[in-house]
N, C-alpha and C positions, 0 to 999 in steps of 0.2 A: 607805362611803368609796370616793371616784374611783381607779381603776389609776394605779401611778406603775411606768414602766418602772425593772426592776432594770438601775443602773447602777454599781458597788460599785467599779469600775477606769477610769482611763484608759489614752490611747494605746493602744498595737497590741493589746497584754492584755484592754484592757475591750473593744475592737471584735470579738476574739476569743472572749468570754466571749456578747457579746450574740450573735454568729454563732451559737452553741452552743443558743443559749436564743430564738431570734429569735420560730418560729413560734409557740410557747406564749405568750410575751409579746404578740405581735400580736391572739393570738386571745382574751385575757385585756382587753388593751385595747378591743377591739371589741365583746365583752361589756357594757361600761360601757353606764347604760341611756340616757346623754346620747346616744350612738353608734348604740344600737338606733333611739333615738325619732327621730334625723337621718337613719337609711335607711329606716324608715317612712314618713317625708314625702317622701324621694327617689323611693321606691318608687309612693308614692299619686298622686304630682304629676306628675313628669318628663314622661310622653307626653301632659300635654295643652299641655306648654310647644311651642310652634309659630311661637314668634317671638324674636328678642332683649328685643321687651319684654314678653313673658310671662314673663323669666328675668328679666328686672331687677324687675321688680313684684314676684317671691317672695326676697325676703333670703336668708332659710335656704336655698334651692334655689341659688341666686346665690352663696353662704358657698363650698357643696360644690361647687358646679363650680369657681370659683375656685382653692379648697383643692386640688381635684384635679391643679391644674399649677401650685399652687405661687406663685401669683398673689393670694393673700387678702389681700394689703392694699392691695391696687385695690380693694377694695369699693366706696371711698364714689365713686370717680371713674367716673360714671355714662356722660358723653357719650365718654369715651375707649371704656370700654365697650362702647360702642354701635356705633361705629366699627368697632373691633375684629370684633365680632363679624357683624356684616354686611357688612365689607366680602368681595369678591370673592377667596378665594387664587388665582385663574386671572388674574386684571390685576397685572402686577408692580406697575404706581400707586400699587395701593390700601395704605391704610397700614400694613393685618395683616404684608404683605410688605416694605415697607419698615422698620418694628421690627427692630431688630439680635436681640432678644430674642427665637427662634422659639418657648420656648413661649406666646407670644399666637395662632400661626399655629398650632399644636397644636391651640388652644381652640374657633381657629375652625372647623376643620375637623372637630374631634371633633361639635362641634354643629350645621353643616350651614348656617346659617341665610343665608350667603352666596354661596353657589354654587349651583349649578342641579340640581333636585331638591327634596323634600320634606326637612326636616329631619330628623334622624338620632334624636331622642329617641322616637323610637316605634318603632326596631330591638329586637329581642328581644337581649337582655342589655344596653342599653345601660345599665340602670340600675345595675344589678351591676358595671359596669365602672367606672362612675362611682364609685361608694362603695366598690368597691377601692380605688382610685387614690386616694381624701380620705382614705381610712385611712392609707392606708400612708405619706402626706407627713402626716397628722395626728400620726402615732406619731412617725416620725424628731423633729418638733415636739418634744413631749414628749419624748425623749430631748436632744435640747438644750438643754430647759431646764438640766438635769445637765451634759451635756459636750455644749458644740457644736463640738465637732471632731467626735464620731463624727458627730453631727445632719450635716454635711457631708458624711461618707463613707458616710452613709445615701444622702445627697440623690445622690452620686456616682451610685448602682449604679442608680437610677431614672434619672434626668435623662441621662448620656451615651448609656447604649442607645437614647433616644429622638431622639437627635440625629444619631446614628449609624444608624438607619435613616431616615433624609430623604433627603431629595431634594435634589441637587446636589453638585457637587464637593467634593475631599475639602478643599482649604481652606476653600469653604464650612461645611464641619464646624469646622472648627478655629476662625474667626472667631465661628461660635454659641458655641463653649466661653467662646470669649475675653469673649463677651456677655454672659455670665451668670456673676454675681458669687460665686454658690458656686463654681461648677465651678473659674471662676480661682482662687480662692482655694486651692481644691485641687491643681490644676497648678503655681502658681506657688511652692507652700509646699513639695511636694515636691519640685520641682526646684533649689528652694534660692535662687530668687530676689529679688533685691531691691523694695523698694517703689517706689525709679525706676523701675521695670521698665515699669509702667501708662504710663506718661509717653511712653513714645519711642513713635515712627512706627508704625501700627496693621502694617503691613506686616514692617516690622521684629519686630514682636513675636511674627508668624506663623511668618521665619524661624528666630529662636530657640528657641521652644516646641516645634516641629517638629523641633529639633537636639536639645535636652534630652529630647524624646518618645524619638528614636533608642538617642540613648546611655543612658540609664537600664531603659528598657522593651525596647529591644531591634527599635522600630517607633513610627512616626510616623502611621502609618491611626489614624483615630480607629474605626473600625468591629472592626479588630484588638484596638486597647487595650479597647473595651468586653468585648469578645466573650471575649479570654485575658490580658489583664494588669491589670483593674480592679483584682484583688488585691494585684500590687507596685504597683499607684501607691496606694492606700490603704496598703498599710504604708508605702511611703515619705512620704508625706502626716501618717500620726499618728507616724513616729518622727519627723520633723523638728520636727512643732506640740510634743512631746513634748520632745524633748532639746535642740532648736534653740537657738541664741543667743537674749537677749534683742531685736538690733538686729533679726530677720529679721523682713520684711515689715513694718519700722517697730514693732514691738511684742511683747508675749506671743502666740502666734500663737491661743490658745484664745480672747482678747480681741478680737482683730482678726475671728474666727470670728463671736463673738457680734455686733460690730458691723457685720458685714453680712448678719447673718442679719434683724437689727433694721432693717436698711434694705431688707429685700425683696430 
């Protein structure tokens, strides 16, 4: 019988329950022998992968890098892919850098295959770091099935620190957040926003978010919020999805959770 993450509670109780219990559950999931048999081919395969299309040729190699940022249902879209992955992150042009969405530019860099140098998958741990990172977005997965509200404030504690050490300005940060549909989803729910909110002026939306960051958090750094307040934007995050009005964010907030986790 497959690992099914113990999720027995919602809101701030069940994401406190799973904090409690996280590493044994993780390590319970990875166990599973689908998990073992998938870092075995990672492990066997990965350093002879030497190109973008050595990595689009292997599906299941292609699944877990994917999976690793979060990106898995781009599978089938092979030439965006391709794109992606070889283009240049040193030419602003190219259109890894041009995606609002930096973890594609994560993807590219983590794999090498577009900048100057040998590709990275024959670095000593790169394989291990790879099938951390598929784990650890595989589980959040699987605990969403159950509640995707924590699935989001799983996705929170990965995805911001990783945004929050990039490169460039700190609205640059805050515009990546704004790019990617969990993390808003998680900003906007805590801070108690409407669903016009998407709608008005992208620039606008930076001043507000960055007002709301202040006054609730106490700081408007995105490098800060990762670093010491992930925890109050997560509890304000699942007490709102949890006790919030029906109207907020247009819906039940746990529904609206699930329909953008369903749209990538």
């Amino acid at each position: 019988m497959s690992f099914v993450p113990a999720v027995p509670l919602g809101g701030y109780a069940g994401w406190r329950l799973l904090q409690a219990t996280l590493g044994a559950q993780q390590a319970a999931f990875a166990a599973r022998p689908d998990r073992a048999a998938e870092a075995a081919h990672v492990r066997d395969r990965i350093a002879a992968v030497q190109s973008a299309e050595d990595l689009l040729a292997d599906r299941r190699l292609l699944g877990v890098a994917l999976g690793a940022f979060g990106l898995e249902a781009d599978i089938n879209a092979r030439a965006f892919l391709r794109q992606v992955l070889t283009g240049d992150p040193g030419d602003p042009a190219a259109l890894v850098n041009r995606l609002a969405d930096k973890r594609y530019l994560a993807l590219n860099r983590a794999f090498g295959f577009g900048g100057p140098g040998a590709p990275r998958t024959g670095e000593a741990g790169f394989a291990d770091r790879l099938i951390a990172a598929h784990r650890e977005r595989s589980f959040a997965a699987a605990v969403g099935e159950q509640d995707p509200a924590l699935r989001l404030a799983l996705n929170l504690r990965t995805e911001l620190p990783e945004i929050a050490a990039g490169q460039g300005s700190e609205n640059a940060k805050w515009y990546a957040v704004l790019a990617s549909p969990r993390l808003r989803a998680v900003f906007e729910t805590a801070f108690g926003l409407p669903k016009a909110f998407a709608a008005i002026d992208i620039d606008r939306q930076l001043a507000v978010m960055k007002a709301k960051a202040k006054a609730a958090l106490g700081t408007d750094s995105v490098p800060a919020i990762a670093a010491e307040r992930s925890e109050a934007l997560v509890r304000l995050y699942l007490l709102r999805a949890d006790a919030g009005p029906p109207g907020l964010r247009g819906g039940d907030p746990a529904a609206v959770a699930l329909q953008l986790l369903g749209g990538g």
